[in-house]
C-alpha positions as CSV (number, residue, x, y, z in Angstrom):
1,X,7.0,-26.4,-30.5
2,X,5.3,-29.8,-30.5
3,X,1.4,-30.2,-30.2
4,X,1.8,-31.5,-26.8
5,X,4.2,-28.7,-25.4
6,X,2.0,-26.2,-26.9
7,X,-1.3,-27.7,-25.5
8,X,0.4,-27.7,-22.2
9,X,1.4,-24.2,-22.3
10,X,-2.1,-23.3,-23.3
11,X,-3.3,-25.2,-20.3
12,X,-1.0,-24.0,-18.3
13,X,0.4,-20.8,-19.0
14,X,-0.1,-17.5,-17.8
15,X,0.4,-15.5,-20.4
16,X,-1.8,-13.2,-22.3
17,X,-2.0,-15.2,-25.3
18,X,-2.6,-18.9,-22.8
19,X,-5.2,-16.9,-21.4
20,X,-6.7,-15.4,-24.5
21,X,-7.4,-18.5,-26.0
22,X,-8.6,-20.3,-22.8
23,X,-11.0,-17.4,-23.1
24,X,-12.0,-17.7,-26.5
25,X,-12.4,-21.8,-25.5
26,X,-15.1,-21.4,-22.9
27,X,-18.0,-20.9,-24.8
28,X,-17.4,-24.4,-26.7
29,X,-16.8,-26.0,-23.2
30,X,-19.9,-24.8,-22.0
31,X,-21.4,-26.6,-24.6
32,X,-19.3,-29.5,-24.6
33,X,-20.2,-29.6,-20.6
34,X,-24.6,-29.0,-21.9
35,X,-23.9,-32.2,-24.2
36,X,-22.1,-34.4,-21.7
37,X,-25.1,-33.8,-18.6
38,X,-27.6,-34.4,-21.5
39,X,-26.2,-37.7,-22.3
40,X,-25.4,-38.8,-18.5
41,X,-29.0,-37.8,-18.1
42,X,-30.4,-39.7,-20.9
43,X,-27.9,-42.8,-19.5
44,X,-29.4,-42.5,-16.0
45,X,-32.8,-42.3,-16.9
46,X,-32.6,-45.5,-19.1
47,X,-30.7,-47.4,-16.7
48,X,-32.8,-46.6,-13.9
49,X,-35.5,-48.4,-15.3
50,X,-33.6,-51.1,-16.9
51,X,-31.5,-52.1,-13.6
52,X,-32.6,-56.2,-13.0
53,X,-29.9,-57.0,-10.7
54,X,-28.4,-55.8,-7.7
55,X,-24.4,-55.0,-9.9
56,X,-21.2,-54.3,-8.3
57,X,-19.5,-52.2,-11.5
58,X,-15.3,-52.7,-11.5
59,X,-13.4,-50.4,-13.7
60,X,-11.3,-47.0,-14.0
61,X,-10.6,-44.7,-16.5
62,X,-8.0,-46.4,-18.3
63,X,-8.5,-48.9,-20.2
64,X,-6.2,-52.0,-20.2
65,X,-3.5,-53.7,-18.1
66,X,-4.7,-52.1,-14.6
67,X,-5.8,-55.4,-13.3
68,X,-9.7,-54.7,-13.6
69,X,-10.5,-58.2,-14.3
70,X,-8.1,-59.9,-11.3
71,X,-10.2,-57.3,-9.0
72,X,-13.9,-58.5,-10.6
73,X,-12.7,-62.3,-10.1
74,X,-12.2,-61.4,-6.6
75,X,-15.1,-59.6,-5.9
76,X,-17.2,-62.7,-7.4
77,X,-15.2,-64.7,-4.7
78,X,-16.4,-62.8,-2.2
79,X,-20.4,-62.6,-3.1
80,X,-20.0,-66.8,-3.7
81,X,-18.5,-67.1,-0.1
82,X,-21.1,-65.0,0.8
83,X,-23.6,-67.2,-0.9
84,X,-24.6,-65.1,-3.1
85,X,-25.3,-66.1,-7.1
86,X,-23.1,-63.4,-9.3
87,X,-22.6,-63.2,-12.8
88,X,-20.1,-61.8,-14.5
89,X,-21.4,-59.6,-17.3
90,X,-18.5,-57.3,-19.7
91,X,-18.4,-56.3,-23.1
92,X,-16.0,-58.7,-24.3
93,X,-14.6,-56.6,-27.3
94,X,-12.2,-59.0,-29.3
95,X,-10.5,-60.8,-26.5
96,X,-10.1,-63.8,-24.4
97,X,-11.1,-61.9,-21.3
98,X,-14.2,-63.7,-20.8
99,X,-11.8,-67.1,-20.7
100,X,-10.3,-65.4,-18.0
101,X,-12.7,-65.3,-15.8
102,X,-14.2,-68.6,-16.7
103,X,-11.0,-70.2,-15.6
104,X,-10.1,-67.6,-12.2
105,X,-14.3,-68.4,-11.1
106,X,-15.6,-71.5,-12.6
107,X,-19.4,-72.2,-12.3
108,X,-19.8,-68.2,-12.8
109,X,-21.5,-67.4,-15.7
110,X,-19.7,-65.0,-17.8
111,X,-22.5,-62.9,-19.9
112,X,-20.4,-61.1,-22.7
113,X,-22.7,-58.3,-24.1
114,X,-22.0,-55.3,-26.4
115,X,-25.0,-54.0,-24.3
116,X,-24.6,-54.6,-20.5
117,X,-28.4,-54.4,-20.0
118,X,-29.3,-56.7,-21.9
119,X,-26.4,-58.9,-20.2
120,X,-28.2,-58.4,-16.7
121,X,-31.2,-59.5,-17.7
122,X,-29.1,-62.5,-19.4
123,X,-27.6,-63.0,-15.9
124,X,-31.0,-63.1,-14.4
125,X,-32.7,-65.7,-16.4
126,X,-29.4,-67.9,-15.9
127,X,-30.0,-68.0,-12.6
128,X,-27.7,-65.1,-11.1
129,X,-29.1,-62.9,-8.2
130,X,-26.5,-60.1,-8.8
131,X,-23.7,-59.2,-11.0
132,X,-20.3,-57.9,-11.5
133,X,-19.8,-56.2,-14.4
134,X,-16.3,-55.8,-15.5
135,X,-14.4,-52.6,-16.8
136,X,-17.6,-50.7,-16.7
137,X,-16.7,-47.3,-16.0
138,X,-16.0,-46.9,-20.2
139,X,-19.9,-47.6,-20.7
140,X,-23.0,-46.6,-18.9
141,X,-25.4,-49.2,-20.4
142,X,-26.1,-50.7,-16.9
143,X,-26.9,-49.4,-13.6
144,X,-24.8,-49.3,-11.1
């Protein structure tokens, strides 16, 4: 039986042995589950007080080819017609995206930033008045 198929049947499964180990499981995921709401806590707190702009946050849980960045370029079409002033902020991590967006919004400042915080308050000294930040669901640097 492959890893997958056995993972599955683990998942899954209704048999004594599935639901043995599920059992045996449950403590770790109760402290998998303590970890995860202390970080998300430590994540909101830091961005509550770090939030500079108004940001619209585009993104999913899968990363790559889900058309993220089409959907950000057209939300920054929409603020501009609105007459608003967006930036673009995203991580930018070894690729072209950034050139992207330059060409698909031109005059919209694209802000790439490992830390997305930083990049709002980037966006704000350039001149922006709100920002779109681009495949943001991976990382919780900036408020929402």
């Amino acid at each position: 039986m492959s890893a997958v198929a056995w993972v599955h049947a683990i998942w899954r499964g209704d048999t004594m042995g599935a639901r043995a180990v599920r059992s045996a499981l449950l403590p770790a995921s109760w402290v998998f589950g303590a970890i995860v709401a202390r970080r998300n806590a430590r994540f909101d707190a830091a961005t509550l007080r770090r939030a500079a702009l108004p940001s619209l946050s585009v993104g999913n849980l899968t990363v790559g080819g889900t058309g993220k960045t089409p959907v950000a370029a057209w939300c920054v079409e929409q603020l501009r017609a609105r007459g608003a002033r967006p930036a673009i902020v995203m991580r930018g991590v070894g690729d072209d995206e950034w050139r992207v967006h330059g060409l698909l919004n031109p005059g919209t400042p694209v802000i790439v930033s490992a830390d997305r915080s930083d990049g709002v308050f980037t966006a704000r000294a350039r001149g922006a008045d709100c920002v779109v930040l681009d495949d943001a669901f991976q990382h919780r640097q900036a408020a929402r």
